[in-house]
C-alpha positions as CSV (number, residue, x, y, z in Angstrom):
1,X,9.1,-27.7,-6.3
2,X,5.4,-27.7,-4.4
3,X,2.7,-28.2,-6.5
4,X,-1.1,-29.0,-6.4
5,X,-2.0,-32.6,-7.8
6,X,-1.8,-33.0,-11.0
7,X,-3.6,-35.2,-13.6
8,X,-0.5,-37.2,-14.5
9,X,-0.1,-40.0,-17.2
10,X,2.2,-42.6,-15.8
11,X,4.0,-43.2,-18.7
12,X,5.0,-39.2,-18.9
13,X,6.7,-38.9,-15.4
14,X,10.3,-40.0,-14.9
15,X,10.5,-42.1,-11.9
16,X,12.9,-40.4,-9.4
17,X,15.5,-43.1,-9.7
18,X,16.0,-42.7,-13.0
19,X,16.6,-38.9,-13.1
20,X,20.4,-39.1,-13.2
21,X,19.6,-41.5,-16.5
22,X,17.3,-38.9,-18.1
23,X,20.1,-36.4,-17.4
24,X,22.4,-38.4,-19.3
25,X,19.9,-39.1,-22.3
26,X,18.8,-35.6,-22.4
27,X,15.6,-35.7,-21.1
28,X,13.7,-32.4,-20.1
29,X,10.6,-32.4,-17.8
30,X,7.6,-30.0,-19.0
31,X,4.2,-28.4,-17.4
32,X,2.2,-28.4,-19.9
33,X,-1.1,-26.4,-19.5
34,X,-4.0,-24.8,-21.7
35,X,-4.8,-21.5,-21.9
36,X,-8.0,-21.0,-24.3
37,X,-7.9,-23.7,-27.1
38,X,-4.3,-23.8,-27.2
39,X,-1.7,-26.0,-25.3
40,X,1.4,-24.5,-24.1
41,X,4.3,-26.6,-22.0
42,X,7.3,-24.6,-20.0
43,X,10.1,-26.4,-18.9
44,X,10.2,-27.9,-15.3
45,X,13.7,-26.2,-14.2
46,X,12.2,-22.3,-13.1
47,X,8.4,-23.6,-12.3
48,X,8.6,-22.9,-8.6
49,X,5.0,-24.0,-7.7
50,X,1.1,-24.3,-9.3
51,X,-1.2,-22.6,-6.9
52,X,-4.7,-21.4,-7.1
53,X,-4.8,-18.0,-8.3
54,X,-4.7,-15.5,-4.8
55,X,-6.5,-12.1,-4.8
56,X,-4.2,-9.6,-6.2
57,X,-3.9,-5.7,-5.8
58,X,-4.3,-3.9,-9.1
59,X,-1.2,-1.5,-9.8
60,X,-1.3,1.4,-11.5
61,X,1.0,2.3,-14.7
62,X,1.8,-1.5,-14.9
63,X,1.3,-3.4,-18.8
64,X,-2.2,-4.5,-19.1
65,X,-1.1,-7.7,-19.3
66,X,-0.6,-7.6,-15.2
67,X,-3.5,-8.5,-12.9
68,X,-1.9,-7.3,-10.3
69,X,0.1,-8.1,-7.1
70,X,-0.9,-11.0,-4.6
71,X,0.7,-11.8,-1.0
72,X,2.3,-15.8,-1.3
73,X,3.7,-16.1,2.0
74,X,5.3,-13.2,2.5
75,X,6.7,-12.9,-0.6
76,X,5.5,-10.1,-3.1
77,X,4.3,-12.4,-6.4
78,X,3.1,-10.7,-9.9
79,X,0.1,-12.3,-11.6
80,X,0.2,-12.0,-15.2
81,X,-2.6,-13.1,-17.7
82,X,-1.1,-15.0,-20.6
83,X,-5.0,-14.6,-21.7
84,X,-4.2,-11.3,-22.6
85,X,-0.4,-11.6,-23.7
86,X,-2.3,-13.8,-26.3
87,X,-4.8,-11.5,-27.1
88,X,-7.6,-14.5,-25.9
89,X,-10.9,-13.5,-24.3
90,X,-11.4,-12.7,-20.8
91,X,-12.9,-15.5,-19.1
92,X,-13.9,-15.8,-15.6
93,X,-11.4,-17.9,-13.1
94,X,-13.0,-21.0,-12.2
95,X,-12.0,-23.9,-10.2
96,X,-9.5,-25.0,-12.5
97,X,-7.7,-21.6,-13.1
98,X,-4.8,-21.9,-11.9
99,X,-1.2,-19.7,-11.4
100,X,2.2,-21.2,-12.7
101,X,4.8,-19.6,-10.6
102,X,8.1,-19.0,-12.7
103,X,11.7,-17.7,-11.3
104,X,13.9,-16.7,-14.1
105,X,15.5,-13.4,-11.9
106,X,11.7,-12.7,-10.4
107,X,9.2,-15.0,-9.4
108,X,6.1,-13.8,-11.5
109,X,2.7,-16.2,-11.5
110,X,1.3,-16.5,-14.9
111,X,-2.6,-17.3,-15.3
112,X,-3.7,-20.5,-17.3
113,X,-6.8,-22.0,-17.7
114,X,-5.6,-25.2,-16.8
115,X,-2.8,-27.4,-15.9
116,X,-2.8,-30.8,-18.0
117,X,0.4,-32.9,-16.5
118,X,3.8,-33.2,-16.5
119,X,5.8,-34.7,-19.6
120,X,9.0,-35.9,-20.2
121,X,10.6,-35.7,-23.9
122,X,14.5,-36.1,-25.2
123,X,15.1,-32.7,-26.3
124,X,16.4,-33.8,-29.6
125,X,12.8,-34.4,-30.3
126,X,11.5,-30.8,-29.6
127,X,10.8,-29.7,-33.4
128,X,11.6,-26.0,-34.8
129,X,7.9,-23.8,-34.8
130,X,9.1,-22.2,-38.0
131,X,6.8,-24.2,-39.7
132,X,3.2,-23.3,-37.7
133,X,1.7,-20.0,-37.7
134,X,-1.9,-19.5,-35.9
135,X,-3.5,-17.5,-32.9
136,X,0.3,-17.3,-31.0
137,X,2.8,-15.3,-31.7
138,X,6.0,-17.6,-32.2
139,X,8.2,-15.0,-30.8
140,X,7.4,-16.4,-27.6
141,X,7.8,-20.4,-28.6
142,X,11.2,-22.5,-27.8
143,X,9.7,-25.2,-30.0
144,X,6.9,-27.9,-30.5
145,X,6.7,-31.2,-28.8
146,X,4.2,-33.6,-31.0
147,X,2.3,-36.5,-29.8
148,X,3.4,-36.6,-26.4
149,X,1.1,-36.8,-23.0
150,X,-1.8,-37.7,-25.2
151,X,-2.0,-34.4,-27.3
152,X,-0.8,-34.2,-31.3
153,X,1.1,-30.7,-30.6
154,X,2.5,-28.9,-27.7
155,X,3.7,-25.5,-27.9
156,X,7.1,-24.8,-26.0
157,X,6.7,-21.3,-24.7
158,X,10.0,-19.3,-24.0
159,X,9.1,-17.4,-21.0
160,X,13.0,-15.4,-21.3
161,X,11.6,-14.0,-24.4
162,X,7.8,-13.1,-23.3
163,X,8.6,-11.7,-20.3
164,X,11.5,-9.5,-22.5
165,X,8.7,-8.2,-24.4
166,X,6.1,-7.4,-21.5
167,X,7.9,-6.2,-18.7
168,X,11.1,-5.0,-19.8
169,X,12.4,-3.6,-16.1
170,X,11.9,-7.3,-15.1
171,X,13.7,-9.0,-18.2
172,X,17.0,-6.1,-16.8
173,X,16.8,-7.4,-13.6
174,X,17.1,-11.8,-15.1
175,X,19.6,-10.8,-17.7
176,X,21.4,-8.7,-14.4
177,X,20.8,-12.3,-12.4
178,X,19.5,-10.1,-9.6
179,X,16.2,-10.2,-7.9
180,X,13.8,-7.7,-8.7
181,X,13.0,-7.1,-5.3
182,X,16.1,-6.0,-3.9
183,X,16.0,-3.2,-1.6
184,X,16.2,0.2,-3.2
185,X,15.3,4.4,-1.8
186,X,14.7,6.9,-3.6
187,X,17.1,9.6,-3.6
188,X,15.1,12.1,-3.6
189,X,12.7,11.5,-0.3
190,X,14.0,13.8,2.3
191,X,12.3,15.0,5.0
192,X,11.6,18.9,3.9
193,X,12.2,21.4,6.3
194,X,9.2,22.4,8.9
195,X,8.2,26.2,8.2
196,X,9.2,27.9,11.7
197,X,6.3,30.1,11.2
198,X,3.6,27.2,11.0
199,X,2.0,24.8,13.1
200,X,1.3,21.3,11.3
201,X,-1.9,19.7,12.9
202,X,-4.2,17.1,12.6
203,X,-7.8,17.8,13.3
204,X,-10.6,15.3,13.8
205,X,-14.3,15.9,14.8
206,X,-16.0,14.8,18.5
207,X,-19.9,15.3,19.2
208,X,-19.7,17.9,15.9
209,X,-16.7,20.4,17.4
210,X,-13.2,20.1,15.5
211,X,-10.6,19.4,17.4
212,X,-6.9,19.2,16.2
213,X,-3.4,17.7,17.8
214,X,0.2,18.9,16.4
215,X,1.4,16.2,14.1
216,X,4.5,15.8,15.8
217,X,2.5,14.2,18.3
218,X,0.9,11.8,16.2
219,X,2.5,8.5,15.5
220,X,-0.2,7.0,13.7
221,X,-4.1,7.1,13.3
222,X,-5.9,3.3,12.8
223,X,-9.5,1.9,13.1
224,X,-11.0,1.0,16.3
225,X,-11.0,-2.8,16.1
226,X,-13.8,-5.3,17.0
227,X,-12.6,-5.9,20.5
228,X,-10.9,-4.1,23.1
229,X,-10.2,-5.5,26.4
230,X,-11.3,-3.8,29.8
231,X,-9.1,-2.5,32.7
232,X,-10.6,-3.1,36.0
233,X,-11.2,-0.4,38.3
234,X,-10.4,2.3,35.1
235,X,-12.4,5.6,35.2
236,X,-15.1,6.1,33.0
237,X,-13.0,8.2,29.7
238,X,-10.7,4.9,29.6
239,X,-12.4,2.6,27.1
240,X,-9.4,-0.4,28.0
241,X,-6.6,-1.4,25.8
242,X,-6.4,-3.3,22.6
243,X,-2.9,-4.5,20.9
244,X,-0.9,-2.9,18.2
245,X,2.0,-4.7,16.8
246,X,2.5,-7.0,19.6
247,X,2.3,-4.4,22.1
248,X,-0.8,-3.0,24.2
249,X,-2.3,0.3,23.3
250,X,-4.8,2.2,26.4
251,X,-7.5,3.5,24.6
252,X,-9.6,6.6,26.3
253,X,-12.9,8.4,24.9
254,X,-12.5,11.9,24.4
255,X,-16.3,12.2,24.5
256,X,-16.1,11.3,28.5
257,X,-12.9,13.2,28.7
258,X,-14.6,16.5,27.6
259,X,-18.0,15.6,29.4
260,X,-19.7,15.0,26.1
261,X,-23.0,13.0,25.2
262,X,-22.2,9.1,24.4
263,X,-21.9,7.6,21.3
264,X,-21.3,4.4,19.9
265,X,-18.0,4.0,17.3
266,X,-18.9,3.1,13.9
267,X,-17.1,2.7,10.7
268,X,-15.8,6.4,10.5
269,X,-14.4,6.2,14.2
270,X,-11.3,6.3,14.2
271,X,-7.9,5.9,17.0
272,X,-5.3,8.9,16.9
273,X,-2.0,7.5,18.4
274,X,-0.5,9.9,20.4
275,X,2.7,9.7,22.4
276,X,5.1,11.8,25.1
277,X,8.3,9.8,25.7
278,X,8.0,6.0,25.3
279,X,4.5,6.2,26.5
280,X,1.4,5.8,23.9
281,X,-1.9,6.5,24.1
282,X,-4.8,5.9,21.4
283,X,-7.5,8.8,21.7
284,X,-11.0,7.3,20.1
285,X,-12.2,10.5,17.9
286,X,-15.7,10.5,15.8
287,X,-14.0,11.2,12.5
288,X,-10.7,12.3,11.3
289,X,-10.7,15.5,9.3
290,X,-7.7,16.5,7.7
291,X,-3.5,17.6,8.3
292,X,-3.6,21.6,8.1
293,X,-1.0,24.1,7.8
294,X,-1.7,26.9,10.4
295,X,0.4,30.2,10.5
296,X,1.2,30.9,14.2
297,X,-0.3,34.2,13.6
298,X,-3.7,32.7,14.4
299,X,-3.3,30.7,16.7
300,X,-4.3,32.2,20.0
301,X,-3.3,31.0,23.7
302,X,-6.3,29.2,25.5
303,X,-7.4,31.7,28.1
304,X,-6.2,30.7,31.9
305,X,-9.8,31.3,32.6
306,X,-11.1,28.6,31.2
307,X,-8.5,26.1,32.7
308,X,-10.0,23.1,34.7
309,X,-9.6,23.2,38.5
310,X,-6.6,21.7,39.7
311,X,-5.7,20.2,36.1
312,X,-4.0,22.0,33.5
313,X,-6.4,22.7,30.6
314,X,-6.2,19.8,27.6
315,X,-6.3,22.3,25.0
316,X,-3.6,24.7,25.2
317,X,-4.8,27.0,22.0
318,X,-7.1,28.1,19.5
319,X,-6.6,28.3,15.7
320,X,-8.2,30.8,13.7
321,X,-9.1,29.3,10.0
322,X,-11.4,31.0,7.0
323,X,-11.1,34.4,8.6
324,X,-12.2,33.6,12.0
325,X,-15.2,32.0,10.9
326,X,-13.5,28.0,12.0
327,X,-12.2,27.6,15.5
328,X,-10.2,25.0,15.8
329,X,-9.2,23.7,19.4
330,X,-5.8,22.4,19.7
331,X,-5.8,19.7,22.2
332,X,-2.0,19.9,24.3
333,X,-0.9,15.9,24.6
334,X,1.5,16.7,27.4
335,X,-1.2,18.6,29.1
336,X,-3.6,15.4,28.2
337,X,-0.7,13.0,30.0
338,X,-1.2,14.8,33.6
339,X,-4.0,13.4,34.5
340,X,-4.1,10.8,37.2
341,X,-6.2,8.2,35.3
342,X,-4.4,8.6,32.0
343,X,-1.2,8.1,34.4
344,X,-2.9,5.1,36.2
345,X,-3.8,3.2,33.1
346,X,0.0,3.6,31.2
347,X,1.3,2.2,34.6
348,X,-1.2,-0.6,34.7
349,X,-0.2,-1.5,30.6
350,X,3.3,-0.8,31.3
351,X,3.1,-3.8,33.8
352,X,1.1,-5.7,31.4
353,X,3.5,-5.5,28.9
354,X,6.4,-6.2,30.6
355,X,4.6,-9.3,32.2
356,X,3.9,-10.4,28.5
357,X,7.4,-9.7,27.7
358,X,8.9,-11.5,30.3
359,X,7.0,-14.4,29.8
360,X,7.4,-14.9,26.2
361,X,11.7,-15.0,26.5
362,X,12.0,-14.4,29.9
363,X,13.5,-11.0,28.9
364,X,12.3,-7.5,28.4
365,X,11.7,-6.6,24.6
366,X,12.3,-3.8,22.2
367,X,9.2,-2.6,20.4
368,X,11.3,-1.4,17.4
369,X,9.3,1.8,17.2
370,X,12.5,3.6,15.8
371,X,12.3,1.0,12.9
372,X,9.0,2.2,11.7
373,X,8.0,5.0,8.7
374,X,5.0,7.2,8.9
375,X,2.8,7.4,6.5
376,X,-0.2,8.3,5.5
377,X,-2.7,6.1,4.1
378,X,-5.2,7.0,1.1
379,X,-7.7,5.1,-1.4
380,X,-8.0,5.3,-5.0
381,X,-10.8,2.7,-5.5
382,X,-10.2,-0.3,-3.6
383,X,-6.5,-0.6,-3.5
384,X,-4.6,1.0,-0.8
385,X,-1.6,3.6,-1.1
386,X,0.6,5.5,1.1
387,X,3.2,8.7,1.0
388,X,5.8,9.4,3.9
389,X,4.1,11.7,6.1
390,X,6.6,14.5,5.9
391,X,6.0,15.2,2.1
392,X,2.8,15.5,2.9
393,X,1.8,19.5,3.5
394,X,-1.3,19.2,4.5
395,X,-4.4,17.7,3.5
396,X,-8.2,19.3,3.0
397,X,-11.3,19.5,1.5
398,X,-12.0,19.3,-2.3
399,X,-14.4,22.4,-2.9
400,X,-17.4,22.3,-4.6
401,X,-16.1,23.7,-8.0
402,X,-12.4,24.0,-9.3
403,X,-11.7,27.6,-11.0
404,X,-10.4,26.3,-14.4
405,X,-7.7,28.2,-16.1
406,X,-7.3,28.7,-19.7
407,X,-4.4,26.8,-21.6
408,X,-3.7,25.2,-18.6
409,X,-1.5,21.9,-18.5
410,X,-4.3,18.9,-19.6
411,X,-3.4,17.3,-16.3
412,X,-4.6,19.8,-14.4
413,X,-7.9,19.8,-12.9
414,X,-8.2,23.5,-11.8
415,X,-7.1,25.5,-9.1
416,X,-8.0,27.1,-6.1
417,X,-7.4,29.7,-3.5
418,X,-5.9,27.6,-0.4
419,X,-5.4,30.7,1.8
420,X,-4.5,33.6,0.1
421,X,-2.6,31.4,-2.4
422,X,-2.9,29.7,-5.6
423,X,-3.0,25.7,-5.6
424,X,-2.8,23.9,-8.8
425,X,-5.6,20.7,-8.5
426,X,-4.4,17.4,-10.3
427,X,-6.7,14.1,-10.0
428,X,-4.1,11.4,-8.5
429,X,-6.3,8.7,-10.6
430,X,-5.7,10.4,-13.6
431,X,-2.2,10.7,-13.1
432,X,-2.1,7.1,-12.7
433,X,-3.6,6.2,-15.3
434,X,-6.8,4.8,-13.5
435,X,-10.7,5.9,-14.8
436,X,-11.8,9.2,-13.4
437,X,-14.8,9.2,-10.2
438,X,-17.3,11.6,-9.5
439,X,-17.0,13.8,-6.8
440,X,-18.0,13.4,-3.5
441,X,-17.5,14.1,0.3
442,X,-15.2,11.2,1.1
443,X,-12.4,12.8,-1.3
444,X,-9.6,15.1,-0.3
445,X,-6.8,17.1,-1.7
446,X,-3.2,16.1,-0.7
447,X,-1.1,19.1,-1.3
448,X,2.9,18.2,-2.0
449,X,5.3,20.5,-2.7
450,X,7.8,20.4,-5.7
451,X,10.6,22.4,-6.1
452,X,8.5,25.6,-4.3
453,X,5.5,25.2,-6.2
454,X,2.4,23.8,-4.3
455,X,0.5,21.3,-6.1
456,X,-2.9,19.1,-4.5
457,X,-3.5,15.3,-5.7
458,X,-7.7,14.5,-5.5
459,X,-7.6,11.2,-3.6
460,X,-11.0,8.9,-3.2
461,X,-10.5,9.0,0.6
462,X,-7.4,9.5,3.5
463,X,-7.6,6.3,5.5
464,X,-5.5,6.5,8.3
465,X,-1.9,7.6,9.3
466,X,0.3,4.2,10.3
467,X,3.3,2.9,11.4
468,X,4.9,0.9,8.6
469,X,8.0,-1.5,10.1
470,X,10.5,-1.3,7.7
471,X,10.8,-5.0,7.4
472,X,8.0,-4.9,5.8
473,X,9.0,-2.2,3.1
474,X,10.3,-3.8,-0.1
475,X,10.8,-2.6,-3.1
476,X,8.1,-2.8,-5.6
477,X,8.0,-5.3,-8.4
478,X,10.2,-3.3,-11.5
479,X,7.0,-3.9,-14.1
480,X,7.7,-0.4,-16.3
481,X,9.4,2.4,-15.8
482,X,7.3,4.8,-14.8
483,X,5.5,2.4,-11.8
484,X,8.9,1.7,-11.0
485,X,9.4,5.6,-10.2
486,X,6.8,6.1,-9.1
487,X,5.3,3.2,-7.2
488,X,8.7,2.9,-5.9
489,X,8.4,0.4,-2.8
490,X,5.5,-1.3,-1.4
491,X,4.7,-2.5,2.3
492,X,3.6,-6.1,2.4
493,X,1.4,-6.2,5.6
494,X,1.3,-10.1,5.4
495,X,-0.3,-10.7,9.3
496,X,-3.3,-8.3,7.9
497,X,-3.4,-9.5,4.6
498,X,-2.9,-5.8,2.9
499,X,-0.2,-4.6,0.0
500,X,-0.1,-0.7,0.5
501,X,1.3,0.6,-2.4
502,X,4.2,3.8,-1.5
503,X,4.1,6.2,-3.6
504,X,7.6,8.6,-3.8
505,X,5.7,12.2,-4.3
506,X,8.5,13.6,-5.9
507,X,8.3,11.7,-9.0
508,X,4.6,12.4,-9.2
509,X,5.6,15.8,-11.7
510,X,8.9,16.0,-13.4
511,X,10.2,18.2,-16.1
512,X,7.6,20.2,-18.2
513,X,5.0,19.4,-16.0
514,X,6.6,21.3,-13.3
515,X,7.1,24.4,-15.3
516,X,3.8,24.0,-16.6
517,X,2.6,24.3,-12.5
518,X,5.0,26.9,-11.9
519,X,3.2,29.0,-14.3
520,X,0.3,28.9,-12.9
521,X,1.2,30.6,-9.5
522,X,2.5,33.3,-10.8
């Protein structure tokens, strides 16, 4: 076991040569710790380590009791307050609030107040709690240990029993003797089938004109980060390379590609991947927009007229939104990969790369890119969460007012006309259980589809569209049954110190609620 130092009475520790004797005598090791005016001990045999208490990720439709989930080396670890099991106050951490981690099926780290010492005591000596009653429920208590390690009682908790009564998906999984992170997919996330009538695009916004590339063309869409590294000799669109996942990206400006006026990135600049083969290229946009659904009747062909001299023209066609009113250019990738700089730079990072490669084993490597899962990336609050890409329909604007319809399902906000069509509106904080927000322009509308019926989620903001390797996709910690279905895996980016919480769409309406949107569209 690792822990922190402890304050330790002398007399209280067994001294490691004498731990095949205490076997033999029946002597049990405790932690013993306080949490509000009350000391609790657990024995020593599941405490895997004390640690400082981490920053944790709140998760929705979890028991109250949970804080939420923290990063401890890789690992996926649930903080629990026994504060709140206990029905104590909140108090603020402090410098001696620390996190007992405990493996009895699932490690799970359980807030206290502070750690006191370790103890020893024969365990014919722990006494029955039948006799105390108080500010604990004894439900939870394996027994009392008196005047030992300098305090008149010590309260045994039974953590088998308290974790039984709290999280009863994670007391399965101990009585089961599995771990509660095992590896587990939803049977019901398939890829749906592409309308062959409809283009699916991403559109982004450069020197205020909308712009859009097909999705399929897409691998993922990140932040520009602090520093990018400069190619000698590059023309002036190709802003140098930076790395992504161990590999080195180009990066070009589609301001200088189109002949547009400069401008510095800020924080809504964002990087569309794009790819054509094995090649990738990041394309620095002002702003990312949305993922539309476009019916091929209008989208016009680019006009040969306007094609550059002696290049083929980067956008290919024109898409005709709000009854002609939005033009929306549709930039052609393959078109974008002809030209002789673009060509230049791949070949000087493909040499790069290799170079890298080479030098790091002394033979070429595999990027894994067929190991990854695409998804996209939105906010509720502060905590990150992310659907596979292909459930996703599309992705817009919320308007300024919802059309509310009478007798209407509660969890529906409203509804409104997404071309032509009617589009049940649900708030995705609502549906999980989180405080409502006031509107504003950062929000969107993810639109899913279940069983035929369209339906669009409010979110606080869409992020970014990113490569997840699937070694980092785990399944999320079992803490009720509904986060369970719901909040069905999680990716633990541990290098970038971020939990992105994966949400399986299909479980997001079930049952009644489904009729209940069905209804509404007809």
């Amino acid at each position: 076991m690792t822990t922190e130092t402890l304050e330790q009475p002398q007399d209280s520790i067994l001294p490691e040569q004498d731990i095949r004797q205490a076997l033999e005598t029946n002597i049990c090791q405790f932690v013993t710790f306080v949490v509000g005016d009350e000391v609790f001990a657990v024995d020593m045999a599941p405490v895997q380590e004390i640690i400082r208490v981490p920053e944790v990720v709140c998760v929705p439709l979890a028991p109250p009791t949970l804080e939420g989930l923290a990063n401890l080396r890789g690992k996926v670890l649930p903080i629990i307050s026994l504060r709140r099991i206990f029905g104590f106050p909140e108090r603020e951490y402090d410098d001696s609030t620390r996190a007992v981690v405990i493996d009895l099926g699932q490690p799970l780290g359980f807030v206290v107040d502070r750690v006191a010492s370790v103890v020893a005591a024969e365990s014919g000596k722990i006494e029955d709690v039948g006799a105390i009653s108080g500010t604990v429920n004894t439900d939870f208590l394996a027994g009392l240990l008196k005047d030992v390690g300098g305090h008149a009682m010590i309260m045994v908790l039974d953590f088998a029993k308290l974790i039984a009564c709290e999280f009863t998906e994670i007391a399965a999984l101990s009585r089961a003797g599995v771990n509660g992170l095992a590896s587990t997919r939803s049977e019901t996330a398939k890829k749906e089938e592409k309308a062959g009538d409809e283009l699916q695009l991403v559109s982004f916004v450069v020197a205020g004109q909308e712009y859009a590339i097909t999705i399929d063309d897409v691998q993922e869409i990140v932040q520009v980060p602090e520093h990018i590294i400069h190619v000698p000799h590059s023309e002036a669109h190709v802003l140098g390379v930076m790395t992504l996942r161990n590999r080195l990206l180009p990066l070009v400006s589609l301001r200088h590609m189109f002949a547009l006026p400069p401008q510095d990135v800020d924080e809504r600049s964002r990087i569309v991947v794009v790819s054509l083969g094995a090649a990738s290229i990041g394309i620095v946009m002002d702003s990312v927009n949305e993922v539309l659904r476009v019916a091929k009747a209008h989208v016009d062909a680019m006009p040969g007229l306007f094609a550059r001299d002696g290049e083929s023209a980067d956008i290919s066609e024109i898409c005709r939104l709000d009854e002609g009113r939005r033009l929306v250019s549709i930039i052609s990738v393959g078109n974008m990969f002809r030209h002789s700089a673009i060509r230049e730079v791949l070949s000087v990072v493909e040499k790069m790369q290799d170079e890298n490669a080479l030098n790091a084993s002394g033979n070429p490597q595999d990027d894994g890119m067929e190991d990854d899962e695409q998804m996209v990336v939105f906010r509720l609050g502060k905590e990150e969460f992310g659907v596979p890409i292909d459930s996703v329909q599309e992705i817009v604007r919320v308007p300024d007012e919802l059309t509310r319809v009478p007798k209407a399902p509660e969890f529906v906000e409203g509804v409104i006309n997404l071309r032509g069509a009617v589009l049940p509106v649900i708030d995705q904080r609502l549906r999980l259980g989180l405080e409502a927000a006031e509107r504003n322009d950062h929000q969107r509308i993810m639109v899913y589809r279940f069983d035929g019926v369209r339906t669009g989620f409010i979110v606080d903001s869409v992020t970014e569209v990113l490569k997840i390797p699937k070694n980092a996709i785990e399944a999320s910690p079992r803490l009720s049954g509904e986060q369970a279905r719901v909040i069905a895996r999680i990716a633990n980016l541990e290098k970038q110190k971020r939990i992105i919480q994966l949400i399986d769409p299909s479980r997001l309406m079930e049952g009644r609620e489904l009729q209940g949107l069905a209804a509404l569209t007809q």
